[in-house]
C-alpha positions in Angstrom: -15.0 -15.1 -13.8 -12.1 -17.6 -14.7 -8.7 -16.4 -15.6 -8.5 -17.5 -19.5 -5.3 -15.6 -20.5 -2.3 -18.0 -21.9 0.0 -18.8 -18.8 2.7 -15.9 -18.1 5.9 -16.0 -16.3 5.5 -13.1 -13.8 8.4 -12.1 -11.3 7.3 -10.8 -7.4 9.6 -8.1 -5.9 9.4 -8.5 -1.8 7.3 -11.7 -0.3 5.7 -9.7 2.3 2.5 -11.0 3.5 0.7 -8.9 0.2 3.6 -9.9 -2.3 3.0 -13.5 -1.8 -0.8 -13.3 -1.4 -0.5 -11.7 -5.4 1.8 -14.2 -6.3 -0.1 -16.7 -4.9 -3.7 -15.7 -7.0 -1.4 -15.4 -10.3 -0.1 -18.7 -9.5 -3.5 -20.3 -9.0 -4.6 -18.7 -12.1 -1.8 -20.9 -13.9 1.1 -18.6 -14.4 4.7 -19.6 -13.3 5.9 -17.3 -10.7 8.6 -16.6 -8.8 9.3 -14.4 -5.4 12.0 -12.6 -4.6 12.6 -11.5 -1.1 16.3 -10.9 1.0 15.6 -13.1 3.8 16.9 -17.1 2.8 14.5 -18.5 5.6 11.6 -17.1 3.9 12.7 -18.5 0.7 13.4 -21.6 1.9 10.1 -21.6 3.7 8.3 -21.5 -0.3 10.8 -23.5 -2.1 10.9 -26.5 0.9 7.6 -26.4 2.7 5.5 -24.3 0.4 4.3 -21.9 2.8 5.4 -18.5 3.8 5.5 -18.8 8.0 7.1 -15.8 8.6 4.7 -13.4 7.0 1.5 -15.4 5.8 1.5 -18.1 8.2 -1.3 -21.0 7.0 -1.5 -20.5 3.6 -0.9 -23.3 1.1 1.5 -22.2 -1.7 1.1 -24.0 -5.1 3.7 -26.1 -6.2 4.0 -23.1 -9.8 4.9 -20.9 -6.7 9.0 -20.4 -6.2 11.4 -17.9 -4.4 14.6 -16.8 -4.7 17.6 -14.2 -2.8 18.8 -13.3 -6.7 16.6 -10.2 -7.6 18.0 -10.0 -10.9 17.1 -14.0 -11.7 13.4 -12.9 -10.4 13.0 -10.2 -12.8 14.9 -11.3 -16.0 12.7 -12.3 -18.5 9.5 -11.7 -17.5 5.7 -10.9 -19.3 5.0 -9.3 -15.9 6.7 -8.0 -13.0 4.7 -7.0 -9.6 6.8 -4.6 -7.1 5.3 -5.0 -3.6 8.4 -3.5 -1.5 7.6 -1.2 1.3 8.1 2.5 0.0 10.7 2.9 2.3 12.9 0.7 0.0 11.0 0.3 -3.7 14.0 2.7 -5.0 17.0 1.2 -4.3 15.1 -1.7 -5.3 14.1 -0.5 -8.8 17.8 1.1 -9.4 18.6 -2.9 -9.3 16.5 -4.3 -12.3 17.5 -1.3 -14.6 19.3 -3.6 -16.7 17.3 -6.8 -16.5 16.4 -8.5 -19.4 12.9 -7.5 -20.0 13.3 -4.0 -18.7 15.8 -2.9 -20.6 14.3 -3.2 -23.5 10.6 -1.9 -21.9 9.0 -5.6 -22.8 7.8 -6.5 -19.6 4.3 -4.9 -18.1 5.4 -4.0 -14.7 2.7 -3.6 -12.0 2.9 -2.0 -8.5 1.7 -2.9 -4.7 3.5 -0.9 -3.1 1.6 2.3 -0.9 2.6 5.5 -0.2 5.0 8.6 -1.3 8.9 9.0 -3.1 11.1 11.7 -1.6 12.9 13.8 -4.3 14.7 16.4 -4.3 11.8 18.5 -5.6 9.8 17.1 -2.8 7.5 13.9 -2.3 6.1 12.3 -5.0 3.9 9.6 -5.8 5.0 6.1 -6.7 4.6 5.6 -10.2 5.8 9.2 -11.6 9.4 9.1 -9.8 9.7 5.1 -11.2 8.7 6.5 -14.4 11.6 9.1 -14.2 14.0 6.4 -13.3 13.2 3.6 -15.4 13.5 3.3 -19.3 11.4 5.9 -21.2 9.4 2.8 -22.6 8.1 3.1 -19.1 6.6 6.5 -19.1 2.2 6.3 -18.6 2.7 2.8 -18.7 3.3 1.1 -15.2 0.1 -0.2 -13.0 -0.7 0.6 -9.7 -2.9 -2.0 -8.4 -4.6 -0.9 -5.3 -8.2 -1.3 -3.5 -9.8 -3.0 -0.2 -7.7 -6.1 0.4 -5.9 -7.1 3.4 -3.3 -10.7 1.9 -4.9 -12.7 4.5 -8.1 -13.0 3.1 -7.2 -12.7 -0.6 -5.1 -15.8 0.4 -7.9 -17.6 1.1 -10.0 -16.7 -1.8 -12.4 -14.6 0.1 -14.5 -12.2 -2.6 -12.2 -8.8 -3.2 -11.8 -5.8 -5.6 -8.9 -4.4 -6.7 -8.4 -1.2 -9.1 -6.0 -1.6 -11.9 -4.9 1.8 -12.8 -2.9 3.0 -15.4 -2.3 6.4 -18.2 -2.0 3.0 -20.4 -5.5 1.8 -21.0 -4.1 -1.5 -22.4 -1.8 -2.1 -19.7 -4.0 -1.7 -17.2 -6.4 -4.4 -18.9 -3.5 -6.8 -18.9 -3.1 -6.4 -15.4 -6.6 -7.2 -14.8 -6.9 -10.3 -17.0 -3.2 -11.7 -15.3 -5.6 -10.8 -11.6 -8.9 -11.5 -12.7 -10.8 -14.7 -11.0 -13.8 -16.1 -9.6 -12.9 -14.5 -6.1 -10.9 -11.8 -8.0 -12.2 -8.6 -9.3 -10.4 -6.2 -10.9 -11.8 -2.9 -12.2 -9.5 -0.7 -14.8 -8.9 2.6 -14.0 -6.8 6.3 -16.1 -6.4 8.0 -12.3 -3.1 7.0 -11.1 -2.9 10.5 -9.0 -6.6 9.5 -7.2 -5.8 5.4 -7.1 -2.2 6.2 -5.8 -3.1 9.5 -3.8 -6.1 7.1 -1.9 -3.7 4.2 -1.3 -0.8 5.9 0.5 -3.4 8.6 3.0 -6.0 6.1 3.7 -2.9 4.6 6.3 -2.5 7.7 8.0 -6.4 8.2 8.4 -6.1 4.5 9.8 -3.5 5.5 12.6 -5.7 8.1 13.6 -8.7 5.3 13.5 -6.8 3.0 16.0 -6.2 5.9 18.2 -9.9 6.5 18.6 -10.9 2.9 18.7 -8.1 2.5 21.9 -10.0 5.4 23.4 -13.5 4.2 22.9 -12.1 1.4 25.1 -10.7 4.0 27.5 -13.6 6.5 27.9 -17.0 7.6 27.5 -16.6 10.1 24.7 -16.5 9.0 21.8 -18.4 5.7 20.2 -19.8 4.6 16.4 -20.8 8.0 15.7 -17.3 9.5 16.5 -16.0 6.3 13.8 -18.2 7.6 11.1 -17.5 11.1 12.0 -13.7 10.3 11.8 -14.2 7.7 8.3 -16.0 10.7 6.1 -13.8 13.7 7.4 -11.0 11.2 6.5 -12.3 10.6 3.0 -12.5 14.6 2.6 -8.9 15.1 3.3 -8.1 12.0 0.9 -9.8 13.9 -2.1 -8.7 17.3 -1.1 -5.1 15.8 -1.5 -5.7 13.6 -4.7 -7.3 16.6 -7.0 -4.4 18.5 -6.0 -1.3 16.3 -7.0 -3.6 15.9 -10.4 -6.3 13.7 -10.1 -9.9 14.6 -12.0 -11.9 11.9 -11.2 -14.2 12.4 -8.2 -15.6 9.0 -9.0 -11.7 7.2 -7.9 -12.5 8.5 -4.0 -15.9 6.8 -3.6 -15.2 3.8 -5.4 -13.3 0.7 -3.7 -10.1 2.8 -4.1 -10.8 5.1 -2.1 -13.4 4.6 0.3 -13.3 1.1 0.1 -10.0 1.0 1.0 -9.9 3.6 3.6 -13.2 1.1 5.2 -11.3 -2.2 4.9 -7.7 -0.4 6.5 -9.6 1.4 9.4 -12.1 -1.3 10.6 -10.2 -4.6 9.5 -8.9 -6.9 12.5 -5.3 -7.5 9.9 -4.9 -3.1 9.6 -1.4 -2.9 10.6 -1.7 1.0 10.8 -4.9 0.7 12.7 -3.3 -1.4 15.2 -0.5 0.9 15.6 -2.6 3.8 16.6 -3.9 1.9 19.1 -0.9 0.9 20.6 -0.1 4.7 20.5 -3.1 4.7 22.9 -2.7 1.9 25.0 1.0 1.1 24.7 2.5 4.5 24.9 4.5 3.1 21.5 6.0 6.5 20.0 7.0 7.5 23.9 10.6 6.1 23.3 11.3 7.8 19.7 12.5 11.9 20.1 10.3 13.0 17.6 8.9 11.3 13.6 12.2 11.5 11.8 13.4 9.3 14.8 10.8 7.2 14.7 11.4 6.2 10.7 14.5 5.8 11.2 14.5 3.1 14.1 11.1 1.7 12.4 12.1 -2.0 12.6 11.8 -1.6 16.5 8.2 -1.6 15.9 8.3 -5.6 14.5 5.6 -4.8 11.6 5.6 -2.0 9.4 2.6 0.8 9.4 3.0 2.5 6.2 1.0 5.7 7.7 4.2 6.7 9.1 6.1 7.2 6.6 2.8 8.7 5.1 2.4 11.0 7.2 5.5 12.7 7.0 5.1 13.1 3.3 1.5 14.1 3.7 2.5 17.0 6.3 5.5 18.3 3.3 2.4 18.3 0.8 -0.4 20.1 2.7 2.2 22.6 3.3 3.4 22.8 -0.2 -0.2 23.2 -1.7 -1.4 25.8 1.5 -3.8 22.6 2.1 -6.3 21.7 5.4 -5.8 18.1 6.0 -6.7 18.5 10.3 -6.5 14.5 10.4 -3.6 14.0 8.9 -1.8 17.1 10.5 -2.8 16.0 13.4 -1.5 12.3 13.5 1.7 14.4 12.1 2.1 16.3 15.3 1.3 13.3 17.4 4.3 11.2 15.6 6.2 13.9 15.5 5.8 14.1 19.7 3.9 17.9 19.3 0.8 16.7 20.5 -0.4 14.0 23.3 -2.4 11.8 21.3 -5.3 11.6 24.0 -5.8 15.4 23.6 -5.4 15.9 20.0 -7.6 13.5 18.7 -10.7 14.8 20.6 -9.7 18.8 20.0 -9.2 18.0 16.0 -12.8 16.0 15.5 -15.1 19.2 17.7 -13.0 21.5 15.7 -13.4 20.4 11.9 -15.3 21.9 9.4 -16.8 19.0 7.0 
């Protein structure tokens, strides 16, 4: 399928490795874009060279591709804007494009990357309602979360990949697919923001959990492809358990490409960020310096990537507990972050003792 849509000027908040792979597929499908990100070397990485060395080393940028340190000259004016900051930050980042051209006055479609929870003061909260409660009320049911089985590195290169554009706004989630949409692209509409977004942020904390066991396949006899599969579906489980509870009534959303395609792609892929970190839980002892989770976050750049499924998992543990939920996976890579658990023992006690 060939992107046939009128050319668009679309702004990219954050050129992380998937924030320029995005802007990069727009671009190609003959839309101006432009990148923000806080880092200058980055930006003058795009602008000078055209690539993006620091976080998608090897990748050609087209020439329609620019960046810039000005957030507010990224976002003014735009048909679409595309918010791929990590959730740690997407906020404070929102608070500054309240007043951008384009916002303000609820015209442009905005679209969002980003994985994982919102802490409020009423507790955590998924992505797209707690921007809805900051932003304009043009804005309420009508922001994208685009989410699904794609690591930036091979959506760079224009390897085959589907994404789920999902939206309370049926129209806006079509525009979102058509700005997306390509030969190598496809993008699939969706009404269950609670499932898409619900899938998107857990299927990282099911990943830690995955690395751990793959580290421990290496380390001893007890575990092996069954114990994988055993560990995938049991993940899947807690993901819908979660997701029909914060609203979601679509069973379909966690065995499409949002949800168990994406928990697949994260758990088994080579580029999983969250798998690798459990592994190096294993192998590295790489929690043994932090005191305890809330540590942990809070010295998070230590690490040198970020693995969303930490933050996660913290929100994760506040929900279970909120909704009186069983989520034995996800408690139980809570307790091992949190320094409650040795992560050798946990992992085998919590797969003989669940109840699929």
């Amino acid at each position: 399928m060939t992107n046939t849509i009128p050319a668009k000027k679309v702004g990219i908040i954050s050129a992380g490795a998937w924030g320029t792979a995005v802007a990069k597929l727009i671009a190609d499908n003959g839309n101006s874009v432009e990148v923000w990100d806080f880092m200058e070397s980055v930006v003058e990485s795009i602008n000078q060279d055209h690539v993006n060395d620091r976080f998608l080393p090897g990748v050609k940028l087209p020439n329609t591709l620019t960046a810039s340190t000005n957030i507010e000259e990224v976002a003014d004016n735009k048909d679409f804007l595309i918010i791929a900051s990590p959730s740690l930050y997407i906020m404070d980042i929102v608070k500054s494009l309240i007043k951008v051209q384009g916002i303000s006055g609820g015209k442009t479609v905005i679209g969002v990357l980003t994985k994982g929870f919102i802490d409020t003061q009423a507790g955590p909260s998924l992505i797209l309602k707690s921007l809805e409660d900051y932003l304009p009320g043009f804005y309420r049911n009508s922001l994208v979360y685009i989410s699904g089985p794609s690591h930036a590195e091979e959506v760079a290169r224009g390897k085959l990949t589907g994404l789920i554009s999902a939206s309370k706004s049926g129209k806006n989630a079509i525009k979102i697919r058509k700005l997306l949409s390509s030969n190598n692209m496809l993008v699939f509409p969706s009404l269950d923001v609670e499932g898409v977004q619900t899938s998107g942020a857990v299927k990282n904390v099911i990943a830690i959990a995955f690395g751990m066991l793959d580290a421990l396949m290496e380390l001893t006899d007890n575990f092996g492809d069954n114990s994988e599969s055993l560990l995938l579906a049991a993940g899947l489980n807690e993901i819908q358990t979660l997701g029909t509870a914060l609203g979601s009534i679509y069973p379909e959303t966690f065995t499409s490409i949002a949800g168990v395609g994406d928990l697949d792609v994260t758990c088994r892929s080579k580029y999983g960020r969250n798998r690798r970190f459990g592994g190096e839980i294993i192998k590295d002892r790489r929690i043994a310096k932090f005191e305890n989770l809330d540590h942990l976050i809070n010295n998070i750049d230590e690490i040198g990537y970020l693995p969303e499924g930490i933050v996660a998992a913290r929100f994760v543990h506040k929900l279970a507990t909120q909704y009186k939920l069983k989520l034995p996976i996800c408690n139980m890579v809570y307790r091992i972050l949190n320094k409650e658990l040795k992560p050798s023992i946990g992992l085998g006690e919590m797969l003989r003792g669940m109840n699929l």
